[in-house]
Every structure is written in C-alpha cells, then in structure tokens.
C-alpha positions in Angstrom: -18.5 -5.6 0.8 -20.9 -3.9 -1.7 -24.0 -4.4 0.7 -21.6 -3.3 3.9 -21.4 -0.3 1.7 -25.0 0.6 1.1 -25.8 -0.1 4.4 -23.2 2.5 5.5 -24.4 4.9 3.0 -28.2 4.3 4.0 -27.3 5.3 7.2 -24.6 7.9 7.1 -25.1 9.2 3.5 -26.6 12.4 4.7 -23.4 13.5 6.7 -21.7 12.8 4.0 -22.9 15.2 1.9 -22.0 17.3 4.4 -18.5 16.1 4.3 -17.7 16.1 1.3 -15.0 18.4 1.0 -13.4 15.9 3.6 -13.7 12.6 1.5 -13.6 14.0 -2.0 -9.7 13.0 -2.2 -11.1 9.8 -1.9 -12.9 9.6 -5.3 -9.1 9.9 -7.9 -7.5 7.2 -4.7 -10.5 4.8 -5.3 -10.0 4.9 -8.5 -6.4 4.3 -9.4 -6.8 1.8 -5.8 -8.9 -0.1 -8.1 -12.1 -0.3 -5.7 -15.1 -0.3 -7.6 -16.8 2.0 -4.9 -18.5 5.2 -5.0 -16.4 8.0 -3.1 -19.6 8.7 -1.1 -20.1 5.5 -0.4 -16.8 4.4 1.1 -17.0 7.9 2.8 -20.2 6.0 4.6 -18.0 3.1 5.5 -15.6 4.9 7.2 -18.2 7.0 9.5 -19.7 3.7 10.0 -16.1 1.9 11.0 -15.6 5.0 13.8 -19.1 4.7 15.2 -19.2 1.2 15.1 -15.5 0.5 17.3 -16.7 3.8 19.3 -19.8 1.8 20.5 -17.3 -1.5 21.2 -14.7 0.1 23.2 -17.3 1.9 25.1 -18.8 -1.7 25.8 -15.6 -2.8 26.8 -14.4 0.5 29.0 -17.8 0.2 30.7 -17.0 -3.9 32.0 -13.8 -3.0 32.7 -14.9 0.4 34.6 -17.7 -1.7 36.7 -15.6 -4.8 37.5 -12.5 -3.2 38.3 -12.5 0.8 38.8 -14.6 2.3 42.0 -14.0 5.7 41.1 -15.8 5.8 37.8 -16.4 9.8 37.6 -12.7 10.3 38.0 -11.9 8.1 35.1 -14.5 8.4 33.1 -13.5 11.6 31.5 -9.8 9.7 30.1 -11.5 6.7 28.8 -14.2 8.5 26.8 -11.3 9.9 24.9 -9.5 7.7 25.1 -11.8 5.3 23.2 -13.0 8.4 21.1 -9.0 9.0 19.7 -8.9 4.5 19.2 -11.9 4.5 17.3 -11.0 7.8 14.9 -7.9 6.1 14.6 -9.6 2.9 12.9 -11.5 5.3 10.9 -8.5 7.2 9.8 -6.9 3.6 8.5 -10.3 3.2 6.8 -9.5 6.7 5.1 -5.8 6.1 4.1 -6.4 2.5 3.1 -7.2 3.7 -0.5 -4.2 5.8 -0.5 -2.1 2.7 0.2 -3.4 -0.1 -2.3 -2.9 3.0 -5.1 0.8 3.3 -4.1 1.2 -0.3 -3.6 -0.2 -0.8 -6.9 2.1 2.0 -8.6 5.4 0.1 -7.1 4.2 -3.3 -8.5 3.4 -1.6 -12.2 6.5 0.4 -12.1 8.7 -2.7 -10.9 7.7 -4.5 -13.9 6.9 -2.2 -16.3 10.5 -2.3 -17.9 9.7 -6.3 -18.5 6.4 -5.9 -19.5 7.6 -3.2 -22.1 10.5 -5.0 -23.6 7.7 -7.9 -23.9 5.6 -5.2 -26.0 8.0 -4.1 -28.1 8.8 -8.1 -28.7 5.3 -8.5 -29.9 4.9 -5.3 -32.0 7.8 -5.8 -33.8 6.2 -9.8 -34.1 3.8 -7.6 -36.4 0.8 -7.9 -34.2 -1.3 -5.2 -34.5 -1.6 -2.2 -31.3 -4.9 -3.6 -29.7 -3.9 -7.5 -29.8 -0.6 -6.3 -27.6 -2.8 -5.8 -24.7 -5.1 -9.1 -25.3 -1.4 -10.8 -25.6 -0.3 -9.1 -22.2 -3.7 -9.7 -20.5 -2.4 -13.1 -20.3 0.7 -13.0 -19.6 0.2 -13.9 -16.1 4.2 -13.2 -15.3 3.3 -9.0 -15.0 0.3 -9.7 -12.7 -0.4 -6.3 -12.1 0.2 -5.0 -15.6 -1.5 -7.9 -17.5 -4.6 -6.9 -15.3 -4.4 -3.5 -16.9 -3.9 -4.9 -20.4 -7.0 -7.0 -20.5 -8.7 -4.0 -19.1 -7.9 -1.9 -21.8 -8.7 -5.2 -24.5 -12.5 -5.4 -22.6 -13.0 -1.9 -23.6 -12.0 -2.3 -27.0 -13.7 -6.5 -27.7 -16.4 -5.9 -25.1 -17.6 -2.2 -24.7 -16.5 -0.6 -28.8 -13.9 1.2 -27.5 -11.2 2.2 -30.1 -7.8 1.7 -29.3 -7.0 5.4 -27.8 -10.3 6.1 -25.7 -10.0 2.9 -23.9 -6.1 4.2 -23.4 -7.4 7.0 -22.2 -9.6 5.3 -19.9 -6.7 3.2 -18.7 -4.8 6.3 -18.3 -7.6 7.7 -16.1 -7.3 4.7 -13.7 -4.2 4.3 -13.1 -1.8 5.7 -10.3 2.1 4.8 -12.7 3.1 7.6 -14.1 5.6 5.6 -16.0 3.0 3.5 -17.0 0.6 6.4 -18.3 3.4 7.7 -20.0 4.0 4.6 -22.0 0.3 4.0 -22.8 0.4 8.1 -24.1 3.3 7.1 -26.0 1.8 4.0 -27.6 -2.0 6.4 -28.0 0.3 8.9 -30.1 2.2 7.0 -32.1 -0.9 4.6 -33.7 -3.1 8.1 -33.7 0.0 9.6 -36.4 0.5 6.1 -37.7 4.4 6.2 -36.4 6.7 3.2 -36.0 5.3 1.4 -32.5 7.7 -1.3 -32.4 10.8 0.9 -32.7 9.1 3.6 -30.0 8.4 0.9 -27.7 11.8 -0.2 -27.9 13.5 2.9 -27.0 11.2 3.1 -24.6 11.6 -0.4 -22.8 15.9 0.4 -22.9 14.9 3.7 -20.8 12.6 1.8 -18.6 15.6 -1.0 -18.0 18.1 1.6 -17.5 16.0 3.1 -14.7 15.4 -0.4 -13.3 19.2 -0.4 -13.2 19.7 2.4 -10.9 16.8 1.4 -8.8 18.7 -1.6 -8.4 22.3 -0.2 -7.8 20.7 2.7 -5.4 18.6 -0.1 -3.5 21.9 -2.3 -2.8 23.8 0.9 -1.3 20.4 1.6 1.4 20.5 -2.5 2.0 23.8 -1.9 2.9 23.4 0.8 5.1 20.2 -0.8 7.0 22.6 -3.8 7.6 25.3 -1.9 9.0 22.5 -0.1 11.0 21.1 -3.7 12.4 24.6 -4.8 13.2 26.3 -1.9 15.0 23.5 -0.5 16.4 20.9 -3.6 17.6 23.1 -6.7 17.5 26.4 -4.6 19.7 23.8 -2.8 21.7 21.9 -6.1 23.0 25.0 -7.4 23.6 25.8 -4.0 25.6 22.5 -4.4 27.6 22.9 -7.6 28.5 26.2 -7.3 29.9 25.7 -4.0 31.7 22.9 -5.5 33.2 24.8 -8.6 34.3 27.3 -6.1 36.2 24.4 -4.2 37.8 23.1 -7.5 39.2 26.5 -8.7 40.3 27.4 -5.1 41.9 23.5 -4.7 42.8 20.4 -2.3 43.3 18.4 -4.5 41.0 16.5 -7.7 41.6 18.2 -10.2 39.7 15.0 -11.7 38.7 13.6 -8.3 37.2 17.1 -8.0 35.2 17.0 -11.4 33.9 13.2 -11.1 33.0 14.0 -8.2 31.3 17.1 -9.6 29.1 15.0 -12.8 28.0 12.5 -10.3 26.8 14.7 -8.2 24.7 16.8 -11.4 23.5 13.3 -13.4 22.7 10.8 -10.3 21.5 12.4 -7.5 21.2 15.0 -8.8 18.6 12.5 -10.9 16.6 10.3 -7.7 16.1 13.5 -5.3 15.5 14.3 -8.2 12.8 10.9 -8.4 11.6 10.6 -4.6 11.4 13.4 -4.2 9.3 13.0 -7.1 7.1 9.2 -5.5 6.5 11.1 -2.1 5.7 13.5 -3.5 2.9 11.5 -5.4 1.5 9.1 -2.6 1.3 12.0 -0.6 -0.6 12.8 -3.5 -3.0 12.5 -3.0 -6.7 12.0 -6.0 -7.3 8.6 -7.4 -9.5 6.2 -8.2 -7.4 
C-alpha cells in the first residue's frame, strides 16, 4: 500500500493541500487506527479511489448506454450523477475507514483491558519491575490487541532510549481507549512519585472487572430484546406474509406464480439476510474479548 500511496500523493498532493481543512481529522484517526500513513497522504488515496471508480463506472454506463439505450441525451444527465454520487460514495468509505479500525480497535482494548490489568497487577506484585510488565504483556498473545501495545511501549524503551513515562506518553498519544490511557497515566504517575504499582493496579483491574460486569449484564437485557424483536416481528410476520398471500391467490387478483416467487424469496433470502444482519449487529455489541 505504501507505493499506492505515493503514487496517490504524486498525483493529487497538490489538491490536497488545498483540502486540508477537509482531511485533517484524518491525521489523530490514522493514528490511534494504527496506519502508518501520512494524513496527506491517505488524503491522496482517497481523491485517487473517487477518480479512479468515477472513470470505471463511466466505462461501464457508456457500454451499457451504447448497447442498450437509444436515447443517450435523455439519460445521460442521471447516469453522470448517478456514477458521480457511486464513486464519492467509495471515496467517502475510503474517508471513514480510519474512523472505523480506531473504534474497532478501542472495543477490542477495552474488552480486555480488565484481563489484561488483573494480569498486570499479577506481575507487579511478582516484583517485576514497571518496564518488564509491558515486555511480559507483549507476549502474552491472549490480549492480542493490548500485548501489541505493550511491546510498543517495551521497543521505545529497549530499542529507541525511551524512559518508562515518555514512551507512555507516546502510547498514550496513539491510542483511541480511554480506559486504557487512563490506566497507562495511572501506572506513568505512580513510578514518576515512586507509589505502590501493584496495589494501584489492583484497584484499578477490580474497577475495570466491575465495569466488564455491567457491560455484561446490560448486553444480555439488549440480546434479549433483539430476540424478542426477531421472533415477534420477522419469524410471525413471514409466517403472516406467507399466509395472506396464500388467501390472495386462492381468492385471486394475483398470478399465483408471482406470489409463490415472491414467498420462496422472502423464505430463502430475505430471512437468511434478516438473520445474518442481526447476528452481525449483536455480535457487534458484544463485550466480549476479541
């Protein structure tokens, strides 16, 4: 992607400049996305992604226009926007992709942040000192997301000279948890005064688990609800489309073949991508570590 990126920017860099009050909420969302991109950059990309499907779907409206439409001046008009609105709305994907990875990446720390802080505490009060916590965590492949910010913030401090509160800092910088930033503030202060870590990241881990609790709790009453949802109002009113439809084709005014057509496709499509779609949406909403 890197050299996708200076090509883009090669290009398009200019405008961008030009732009920049447009893409600069991009630069803090790349960041805590964790895509090693300049905001300009990826700001090329995107002008790039709405020219580029701009030029295909105008390929593909003219075929279609020569092959199949005689009147091309009437048309012509509705397809050019039409494939003007398609293509900006690639681009706009292209612009809010950073804003998703950053809050997908803030559900996953917070889902297991009150593990991976309960293992901290574990490990300070082991005797360990501060830094070799997050060289332990790093590998703790079990908090994926959160051992990935751990060996960060060990790199800075083996690899680049970092002490142990600028690279926090740093990691505090880069990430989009707030939970998480306020842990890593927590554990900055308490080695800067020289206070008890183990016992802070204790109390802190309980709070963290106690909150995990009443995500929990809260997320079991909305599953229940989304099932009662599915069942009353998808499963009963399938079954109340399929048999008013049945009486309209016994009473008639309706080809039977169009009604029966139309009742496979609910029953064989429709439902599986109801299903789908809510299965997507609570699992979306789950708490659970990711």
């Amino acid at each position: 992607m890197d050299r996708v990126y200076d090509i883009s920017f090669s290009i398009f860099g200019k405008l961008t400049h030009i732009l920049d009050s447009v893409f600069l909420p991009l630069k803090k969302k790349l960041v805590s996305a964790g895509m090693d991109v300049d905001y300009k950059k990826y700001a090329s990309f995107i002008i790039m992604v709405f020219v580029f499907f701009l030029i295909i779907s105008l390929i593909i409206s003219l075929f279609f226009i020569f092959f199949f439409l005689k009147n091309i001046s009437e048309y012509a008009p509705i397809i050019i926007f039409g494939n003007i609105i398609v293509s900006l709305g690639f681009a706009l994907f292209a612009y809010y992709y950073p804003f998703l990875v950053s809050s997908d990446r803030k559900s996953r720390i917070d889902n297991q942040l009150p593990f991976a802080s309960l293992y901290l505490s574990t490990i300070s009060k082991s005797g360990f000192p501060a830094h070799e916590m997050f060289r332990m965590l790093g590998n703790f492949k079990n908090y994926k997301i959160i051992a990935e910010e751990a060996k960060k913030i060990s790199k800075d401090i083996t690899l680049l000279g970092f002490d142990l509160p600028e690279a926090i800092n740093r990691a505090i910088k880069r990430s989009p948890s707030k939970e998480w930033n306020e842990l890593l503030s927590g554990i900055r202060n308490t080695v800067t005064v020289g206070g008890e870590l183990g016992k802070f990241l204790e109390e802190k881990s309980i709070g963290f688990i106690q909150d995990y609790k009443r995500k929990l709790k809260k997320f079991s009453e909305t599953v229940s609800v989304f099932m009662n949802v599915y069942i009353t109002v998808i499963i009963v009113g399938i079954v109340f489309f399929i048999v008013i439809s049945s009486l309209m084709s016994t009473i008639g005014g309706m080809s039977v073949v169009l009604i029966k057509t139309m009742q496979m496709a609910v029953v064989f499509f429709g439902l599986p991508i109801v299903t789908v779609g809510f299965i997507l949406l609570v699992k979306s909403m789950s708490p659970w570590s990711k």
